[in-house]
C-alpha positions in Angstrom: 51.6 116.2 77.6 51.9 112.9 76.2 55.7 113.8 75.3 56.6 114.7 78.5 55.2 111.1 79.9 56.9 109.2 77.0 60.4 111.1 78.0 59.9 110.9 81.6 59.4 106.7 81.0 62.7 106.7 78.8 64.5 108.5 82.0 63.5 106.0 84.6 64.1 103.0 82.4 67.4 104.5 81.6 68.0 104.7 85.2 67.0 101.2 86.4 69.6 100.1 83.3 72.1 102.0 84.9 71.7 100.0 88.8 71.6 97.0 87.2 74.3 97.6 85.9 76.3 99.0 88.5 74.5 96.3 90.7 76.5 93.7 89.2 73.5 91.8 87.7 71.4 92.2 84.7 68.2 90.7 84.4 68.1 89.6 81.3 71.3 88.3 80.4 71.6 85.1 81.7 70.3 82.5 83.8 72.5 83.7 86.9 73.3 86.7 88.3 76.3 88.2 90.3 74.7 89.4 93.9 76.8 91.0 96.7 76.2 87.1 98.4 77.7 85.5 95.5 76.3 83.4 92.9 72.5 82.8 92.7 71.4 80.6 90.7 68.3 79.4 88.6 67.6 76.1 89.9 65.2 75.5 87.4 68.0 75.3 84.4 70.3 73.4 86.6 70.1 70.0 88.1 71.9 69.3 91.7 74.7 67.6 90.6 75.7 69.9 88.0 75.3 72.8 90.8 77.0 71.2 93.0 79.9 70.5 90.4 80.1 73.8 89.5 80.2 75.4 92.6 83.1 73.2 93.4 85.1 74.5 90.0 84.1 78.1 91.3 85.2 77.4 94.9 88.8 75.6 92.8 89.4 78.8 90.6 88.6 81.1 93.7 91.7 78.8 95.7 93.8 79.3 92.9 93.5 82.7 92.3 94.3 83.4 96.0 97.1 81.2 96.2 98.7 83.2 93.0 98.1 86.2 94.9 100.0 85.5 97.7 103.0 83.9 95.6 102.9 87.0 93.4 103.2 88.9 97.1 105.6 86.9 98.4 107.9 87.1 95.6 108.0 90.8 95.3 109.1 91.1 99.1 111.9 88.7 98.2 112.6 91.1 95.3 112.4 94.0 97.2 114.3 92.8 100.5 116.8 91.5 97.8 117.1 95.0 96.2 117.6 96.5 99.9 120.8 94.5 100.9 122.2 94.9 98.1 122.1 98.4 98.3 123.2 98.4 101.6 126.2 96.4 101.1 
């Protein structure tokens, strides 16, 4: 009996790997953890000013990644309204 127990302990912490993982966060990893909210951090490793700094560089790469997306976007419309007339010339 004491088998079954030890195997049936190794499924559910096998399983509670697997959400965290799928979750987005792991435990145990690092100080912070990716929620569906955003960044949570542990205020006890981080001072204000340094979490305040470094949300701004997050809120900065999040701007610029956005701003690539849409010139990435914009340029294949060009590209593609380009290819159109000159077909249709």
């Amino acid at each position: 009996m004491n088998g079954s127990l030890d195997q049936f302990k190794a499924t559910l912490q096998r399983r509670r790997e697997r959400q965290e993982k799928h979750s987005g966060h792991r435990k145990d990893v690092s100080g912070y953890k990716i929620a569906k909210s955003g960044f949570e951090f542990d205020s006890k490793k981080l001072k204000p000013a340094e979490l305040e700094k470094y949300r701004q560089t997050l809120k900065l790469r999040k701007q610029n990644r956005i701003l690539k997306q849409w010139v990435i976007f914009i340029a294949i419309c060009i590209l593609i309204t380009l290819i159109v007339l000159i077909y249709n010339l």
